[in-house]
C-alpha positions as CSV (number, residue, x, y, z in Angstrom):
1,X,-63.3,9.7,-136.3
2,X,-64.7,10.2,-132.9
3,X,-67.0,12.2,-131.5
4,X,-67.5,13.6,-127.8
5,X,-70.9,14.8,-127.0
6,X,-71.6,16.4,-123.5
7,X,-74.0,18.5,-122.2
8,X,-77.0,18.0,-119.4
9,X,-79.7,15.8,-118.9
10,X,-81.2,16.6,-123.1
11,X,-78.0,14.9,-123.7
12,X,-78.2,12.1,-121.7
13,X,-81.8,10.9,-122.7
14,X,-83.7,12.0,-119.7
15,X,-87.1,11.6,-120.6
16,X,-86.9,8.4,-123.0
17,X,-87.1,5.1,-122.0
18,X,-83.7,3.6,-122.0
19,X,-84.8,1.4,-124.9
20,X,-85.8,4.0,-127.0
21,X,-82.5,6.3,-126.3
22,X,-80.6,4.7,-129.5
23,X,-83.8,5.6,-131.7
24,X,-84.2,9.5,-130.4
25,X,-81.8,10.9,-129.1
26,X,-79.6,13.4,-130.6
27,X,-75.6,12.0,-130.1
28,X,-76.7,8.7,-131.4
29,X,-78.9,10.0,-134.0
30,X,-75.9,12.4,-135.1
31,X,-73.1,9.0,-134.6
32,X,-75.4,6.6,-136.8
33,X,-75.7,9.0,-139.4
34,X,-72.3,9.6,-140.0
35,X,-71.4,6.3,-138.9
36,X,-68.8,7.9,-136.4
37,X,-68.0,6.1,-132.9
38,X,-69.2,8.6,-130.2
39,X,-68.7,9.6,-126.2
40,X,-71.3,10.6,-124.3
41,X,-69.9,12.5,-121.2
42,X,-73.4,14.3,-120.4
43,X,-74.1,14.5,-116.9
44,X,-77.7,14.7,-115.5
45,X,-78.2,18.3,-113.7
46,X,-75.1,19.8,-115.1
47,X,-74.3,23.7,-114.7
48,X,-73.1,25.4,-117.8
49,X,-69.8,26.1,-116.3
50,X,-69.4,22.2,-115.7
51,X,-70.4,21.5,-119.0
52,X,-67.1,23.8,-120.1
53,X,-65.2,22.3,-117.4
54,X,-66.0,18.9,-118.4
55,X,-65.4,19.6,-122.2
56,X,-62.0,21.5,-121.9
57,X,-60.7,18.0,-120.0
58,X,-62.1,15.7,-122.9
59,X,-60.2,18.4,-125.5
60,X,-57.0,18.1,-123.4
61,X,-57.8,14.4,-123.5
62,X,-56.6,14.7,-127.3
63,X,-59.2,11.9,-127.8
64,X,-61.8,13.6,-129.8
């Protein structure tokens, strides 16, 4: 199974150290749990409407 997370900066990281993204943040806590292989297609600064954008190409993608 795979997994596409996207969303804004929250679900990038911003705010954590790189080194301690694996450790707290959400899509990798969520992907270790369920020991499912994930995407991350967040984008830093991103509007809600290209958030949807963004997600409707990774469903058309018929990779998730």
């Amino acid at each position: 199974m795979k997994v596409c997370f996207n969303g804004c900066s929250f679900t990038v990281g911003e705010g954590f150290p790189i080194e301690q993204r694996d450790t707290f943040v959400y899509d990798r806590l969520v992907s270790n749990y369920f020991n499912i292989e994930r995407t991350n297609i967040a984008k830093e600064g991103s509007s809600n409407y290209t958030i949807f954008m963004r997600s409707a190409d990774a469903i058309k993608s018929k990779l998730y």
